[in-house]
C-alpha positions in Angstrom: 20.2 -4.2 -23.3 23.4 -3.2 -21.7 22.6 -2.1 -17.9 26.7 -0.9 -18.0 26.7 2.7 -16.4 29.2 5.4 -17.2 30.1 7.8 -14.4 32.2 10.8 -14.8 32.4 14.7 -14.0 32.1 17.5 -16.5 32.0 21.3 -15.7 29.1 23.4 -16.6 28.6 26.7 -16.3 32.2 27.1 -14.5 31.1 24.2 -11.6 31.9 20.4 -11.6 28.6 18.2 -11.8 28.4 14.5 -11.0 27.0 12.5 -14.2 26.2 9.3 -15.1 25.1 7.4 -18.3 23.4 4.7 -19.3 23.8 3.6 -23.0 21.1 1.7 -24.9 21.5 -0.6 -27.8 18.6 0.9 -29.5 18.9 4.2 -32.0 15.2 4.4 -32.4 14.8 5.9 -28.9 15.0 9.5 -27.1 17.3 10.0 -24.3 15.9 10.1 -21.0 17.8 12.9 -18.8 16.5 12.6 -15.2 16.3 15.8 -12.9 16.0 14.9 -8.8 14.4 16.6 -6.3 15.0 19.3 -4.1 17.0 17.2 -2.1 18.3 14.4 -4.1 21.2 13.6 -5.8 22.0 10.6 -8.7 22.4 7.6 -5.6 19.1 9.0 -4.5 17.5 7.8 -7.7 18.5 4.1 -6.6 17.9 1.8 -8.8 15.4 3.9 -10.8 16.7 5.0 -14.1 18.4 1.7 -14.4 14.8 0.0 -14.2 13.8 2.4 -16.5 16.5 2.1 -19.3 16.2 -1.6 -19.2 12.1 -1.6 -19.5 12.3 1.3 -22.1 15.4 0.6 -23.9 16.4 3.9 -23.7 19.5 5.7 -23.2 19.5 7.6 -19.7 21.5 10.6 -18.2 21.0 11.1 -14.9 23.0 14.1 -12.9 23.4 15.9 -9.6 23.1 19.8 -9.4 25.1 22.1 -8.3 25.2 21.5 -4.5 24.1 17.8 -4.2 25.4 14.6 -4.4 28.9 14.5 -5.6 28.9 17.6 -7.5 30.6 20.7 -6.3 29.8 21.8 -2.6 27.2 24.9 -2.8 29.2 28.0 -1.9 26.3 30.5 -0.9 22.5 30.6 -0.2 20.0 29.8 -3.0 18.1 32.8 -4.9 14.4 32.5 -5.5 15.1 31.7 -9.0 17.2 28.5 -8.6 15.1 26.6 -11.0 14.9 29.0 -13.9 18.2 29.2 -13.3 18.8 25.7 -13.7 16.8 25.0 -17.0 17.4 28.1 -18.8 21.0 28.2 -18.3 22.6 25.4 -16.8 20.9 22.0 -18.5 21.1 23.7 -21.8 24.8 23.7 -21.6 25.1 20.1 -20.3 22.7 18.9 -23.3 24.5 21.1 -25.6 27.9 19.5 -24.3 26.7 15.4 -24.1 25.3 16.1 -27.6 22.3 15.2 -26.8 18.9 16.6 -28.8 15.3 16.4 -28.5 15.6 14.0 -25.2 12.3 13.3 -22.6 13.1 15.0 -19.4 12.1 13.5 -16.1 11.9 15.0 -13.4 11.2 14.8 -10.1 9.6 17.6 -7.4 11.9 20.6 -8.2 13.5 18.7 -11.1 10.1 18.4 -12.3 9.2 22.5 -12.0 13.1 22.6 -13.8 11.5 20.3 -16.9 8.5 22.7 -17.0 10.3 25.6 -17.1 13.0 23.9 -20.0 10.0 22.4 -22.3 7.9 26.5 -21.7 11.2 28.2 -23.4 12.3 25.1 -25.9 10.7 23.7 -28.5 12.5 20.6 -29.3 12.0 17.9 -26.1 10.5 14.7 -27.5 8.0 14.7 -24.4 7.9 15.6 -20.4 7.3 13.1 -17.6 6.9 14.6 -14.1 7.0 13.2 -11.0 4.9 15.3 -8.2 5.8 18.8 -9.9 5.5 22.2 -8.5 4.0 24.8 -10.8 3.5 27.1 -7.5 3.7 27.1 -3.9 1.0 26.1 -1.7 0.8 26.3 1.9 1.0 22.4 2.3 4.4 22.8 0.9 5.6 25.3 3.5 4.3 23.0 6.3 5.8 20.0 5.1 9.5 21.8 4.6 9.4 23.7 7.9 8.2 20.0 9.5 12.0 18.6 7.4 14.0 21.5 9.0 12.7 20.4 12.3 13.9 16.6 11.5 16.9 17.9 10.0 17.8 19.4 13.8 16.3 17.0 16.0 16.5 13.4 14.0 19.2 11.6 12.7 18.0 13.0 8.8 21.9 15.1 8.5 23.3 11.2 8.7 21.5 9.7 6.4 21.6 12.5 3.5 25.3 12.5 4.7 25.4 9.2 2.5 24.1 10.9 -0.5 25.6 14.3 -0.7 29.8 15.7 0.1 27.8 18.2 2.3 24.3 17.5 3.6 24.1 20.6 5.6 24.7 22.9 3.0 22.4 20.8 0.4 19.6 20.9 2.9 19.6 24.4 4.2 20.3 26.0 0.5 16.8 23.7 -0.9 15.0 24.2 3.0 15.7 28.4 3.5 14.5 29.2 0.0 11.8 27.4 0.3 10.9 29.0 3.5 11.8 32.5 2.6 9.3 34.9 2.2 10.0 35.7 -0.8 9.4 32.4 -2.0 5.7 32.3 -1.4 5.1 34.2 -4.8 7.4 31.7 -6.6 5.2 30.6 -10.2 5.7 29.2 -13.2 2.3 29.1 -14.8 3.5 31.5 -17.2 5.6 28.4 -19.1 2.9 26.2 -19.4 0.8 27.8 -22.7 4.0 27.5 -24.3 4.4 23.4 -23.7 3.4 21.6 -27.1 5.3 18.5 -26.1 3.5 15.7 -24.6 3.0 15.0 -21.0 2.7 12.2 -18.0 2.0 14.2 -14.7 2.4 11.2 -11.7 1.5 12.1 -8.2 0.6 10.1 -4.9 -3.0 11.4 -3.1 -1.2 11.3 0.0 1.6 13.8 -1.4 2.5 15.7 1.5 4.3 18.7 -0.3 1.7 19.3 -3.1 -2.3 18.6 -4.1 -3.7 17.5 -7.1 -3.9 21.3 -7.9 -0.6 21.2 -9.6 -1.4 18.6 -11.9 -4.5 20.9 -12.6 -2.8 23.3 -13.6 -0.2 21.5 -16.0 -3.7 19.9 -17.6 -5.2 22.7 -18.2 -2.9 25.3 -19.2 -0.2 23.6 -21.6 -0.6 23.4 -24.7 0.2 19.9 -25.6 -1.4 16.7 -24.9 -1.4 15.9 -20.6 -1.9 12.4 -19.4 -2.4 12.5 -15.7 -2.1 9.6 -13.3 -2.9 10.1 -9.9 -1.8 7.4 -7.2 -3.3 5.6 -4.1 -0.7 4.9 -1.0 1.7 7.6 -2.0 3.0 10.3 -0.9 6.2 13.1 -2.5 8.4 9.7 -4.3 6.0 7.9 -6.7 8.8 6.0 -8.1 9.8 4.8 -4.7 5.9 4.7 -3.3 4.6 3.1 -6.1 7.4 2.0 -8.7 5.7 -0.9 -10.5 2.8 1.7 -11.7 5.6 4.3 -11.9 7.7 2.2 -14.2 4.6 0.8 -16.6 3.4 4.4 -17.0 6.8 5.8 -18.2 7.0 2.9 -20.5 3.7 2.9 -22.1 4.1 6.7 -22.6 7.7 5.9 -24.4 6.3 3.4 -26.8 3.9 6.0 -27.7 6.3 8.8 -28.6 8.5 6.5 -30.4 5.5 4.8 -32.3 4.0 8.2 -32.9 7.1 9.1 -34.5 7.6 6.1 -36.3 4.2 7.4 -38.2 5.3 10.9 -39.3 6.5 11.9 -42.8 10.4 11.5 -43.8 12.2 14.4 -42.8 9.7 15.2 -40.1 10.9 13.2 -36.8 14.9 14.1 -38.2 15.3 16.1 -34.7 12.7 14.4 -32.7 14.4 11.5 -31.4 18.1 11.4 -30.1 19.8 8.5 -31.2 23.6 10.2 -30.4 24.6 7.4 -27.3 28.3 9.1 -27.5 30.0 8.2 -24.2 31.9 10.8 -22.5 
């Protein structure tokens, strides 16, 4: 399989985002369209959704929200509902645009509430995989972001993210005031979960230091589709980066099985399941 990336910028919803893609060889498979975390951006993925389009075969979108990375420069502070805004609004238009139709959303910490909230009000993802999700707040959460604005004003953290993002300061303090706002502590999406037929793989480290187990809990036992859950020693917020060999053979095994699952179904049934459209923009 080609590894060849495509980068380029598209508007959505009136702002310039930062995409890249990675085409596949293969028309059997779903696009994978990976959503970062709160504070990440498409170089913070590394040299992850590469690994992962080569091991799956799959063809890859990977972007950077409004206010990280490359994309345009956040002009004002965040609103409570960032996220919904972001899946019910904003990735519908940039699927819609790339063509792109019944994909597996990855995401990551926010990206992965963003999936959740995507998969409760659509019915046509070919399957979710999350990455340490939040589904609610919980005080460990607070603790760990107020202890990041504390490194963000007394370490050399505003250099480093400076690599990732055309403004770290406003990508930090739009994710890190939300989050601490008051307002924020009521912050749920439970209410999206029932609605989830899709499969899903729920990944998170025991010694996550923004969420517990809990979350995963909750995805288990209130969606409505199938939940595979893998919970993992020595790591913390970034299984992929903590623990990316497990990381990497769990997203592939889970692949094969959507694709061989809808290898199985009747003609005419898996027509919209599986995106095989690898147009290049």
């Amino acid at each position: 399989m080609s590894t060849r990336t495509d980068s380029f910028f598209m508007i959505v919803r009136g702002r310039k985002l930062e995409v890249q893609r990675i085409p596949s060889d293969r028309n059997d498979r779903p696009t994978l369209v990976f959503l970062h975390e709160g504070l990440g951006s498409v170089s913070l993925w590394r040299d992850f959704p590469s690994s992962v389009a080569a091991k799956t075969r799959c063809p890859v979108l990977v972007y950077s929200r409004y206010g990280h990375g490359n994309s345009e420069i956040l002009d004002g502070p965040r609103n409570v509902n960032y996220m919904h805004d972001e899946a019910l609004e904003v990735l519908p238009e940039l699927l819609e645009k790339l063509s792109i139709r019944a994909p597996v959303l990855l995401g990551h910490s926010d990206g992965g509430s963003i999936a959740l909230i995507y998969a409760g009000a659509y019915d046509h993802l070919k399957g979710l995989i999350l990455l340490a999700p939040h589904v609610f707040v919980e005080e460990i959460s607070v603790t760990s972001i107020a202890a990041a604005k504390v490194a963000f004003e007394t370490t050399d953290l505003p250099m480093r993210m400076q690599r990732h993002h055309r403004d770290a300061e406003k990508a930090f303090w739009g994710w890190n005031n939300i989050w601490l706002h008051t307002d924020f502590r009521s912050w749920n999406i439970e209410e999206y979960l029932p609605r989830i037929t899709c499969p899903v793989l729920a990944i998170q480290g025991f010694e996550d230091e923004y969420g517990t187990m809990a979350q995963l809990e909750a995805i288990r036992n209130q969606t409505a589709g199938s939940v595979e859950i893998l919970e993992l020693p020595n790591c913390k917020h970034s299984p992929h980066r903590d623990q990316p060999d497990l990381v990497l053979e769990a997203v592939a095994a889970f692949i094969e099985k959507l694709v061989r699952d809808a290898s199985q179904e009747p003609p005419g049934e898996s027509e919209h399941t599986l995106d095989s459209d690898n147009t290049h923009v």
